[in-house]
matplotlib code that plots the C-alpha trace (Angstrom):
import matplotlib.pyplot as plt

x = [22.2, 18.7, 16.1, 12.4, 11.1, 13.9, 12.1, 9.0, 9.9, 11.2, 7.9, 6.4, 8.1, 8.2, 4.6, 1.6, -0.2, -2.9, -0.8, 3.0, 3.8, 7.4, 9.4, 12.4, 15.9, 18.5, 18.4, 15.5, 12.0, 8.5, 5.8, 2.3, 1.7, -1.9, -1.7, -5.3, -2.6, -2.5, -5.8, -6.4, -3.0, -1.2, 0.9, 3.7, 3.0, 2.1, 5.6, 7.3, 5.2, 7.2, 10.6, 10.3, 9.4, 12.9, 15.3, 18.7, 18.3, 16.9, 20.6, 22.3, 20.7, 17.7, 18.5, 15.1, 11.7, 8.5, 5.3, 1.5, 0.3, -3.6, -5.9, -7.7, -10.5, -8.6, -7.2, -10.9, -11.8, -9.7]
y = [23.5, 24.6, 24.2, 23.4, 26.8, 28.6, 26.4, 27.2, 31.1, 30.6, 29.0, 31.7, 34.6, 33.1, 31.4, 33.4, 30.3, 30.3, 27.1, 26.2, 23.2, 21.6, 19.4, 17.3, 16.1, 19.3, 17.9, 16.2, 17.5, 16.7, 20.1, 20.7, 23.9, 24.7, 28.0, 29.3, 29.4, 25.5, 25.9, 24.2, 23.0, 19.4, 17.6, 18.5, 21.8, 22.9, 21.1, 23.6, 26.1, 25.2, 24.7, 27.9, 30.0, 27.8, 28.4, 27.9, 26.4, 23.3, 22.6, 22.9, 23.9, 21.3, 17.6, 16.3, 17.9, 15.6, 17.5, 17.9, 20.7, 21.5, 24.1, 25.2, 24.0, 20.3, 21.3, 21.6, 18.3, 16.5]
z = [63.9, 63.0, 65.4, 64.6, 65.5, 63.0, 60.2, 60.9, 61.0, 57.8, 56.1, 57.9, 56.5, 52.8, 53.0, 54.2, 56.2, 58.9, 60.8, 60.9, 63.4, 62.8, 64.9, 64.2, 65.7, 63.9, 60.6, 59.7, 60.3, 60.1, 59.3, 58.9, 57.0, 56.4, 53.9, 51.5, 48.7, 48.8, 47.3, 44.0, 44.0, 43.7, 46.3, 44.7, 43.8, 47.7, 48.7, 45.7, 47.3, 51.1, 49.4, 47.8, 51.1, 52.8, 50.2, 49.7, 53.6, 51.9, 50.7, 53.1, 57.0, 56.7, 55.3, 55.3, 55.4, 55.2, 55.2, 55.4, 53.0, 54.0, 52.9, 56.2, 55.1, 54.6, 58.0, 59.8, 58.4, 60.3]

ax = plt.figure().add_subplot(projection="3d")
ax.plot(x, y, z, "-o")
ax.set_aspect("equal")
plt.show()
């Protein structure tokens, strides 16, 4: 079973961010990933930008991922 910290190691690695937190139960898991390449960027093109840096673990070690893509200057705001 994957553990929070082993996903957020593997944003880390595939996503150069300033802030990775990520909790969750094994299977499903909640992130906040605050990255300067979220910058100009849509919702869905920051989550393509997360799901790219996980993978092939996104079909099969990680069932559910919700997220919060920031820039850090969304981040500082609150």
């Amino acid at each position: 079973m994957v553990t929070p910290e082993q996903v957020q190691s593997y944003i880390e690695k595939g996503l150069q961010c300033s802030a990775v937190r990520v909790v969750g139960d094994g299977e499903h898991f909640e992130a906040l990933v605050v990255s300067e390449a979220f910058r100009g960027k849509s919702r869905v093109q920051r989550h393509q930008l997360v799901y790219a840096a996980l993978g092939e673990r996104m079909r099969g070690e990680i069932h559910a991922l919700s997220m919060r893509t920031l820039t850090p200057e969304e981040a500082a705001d609150g």
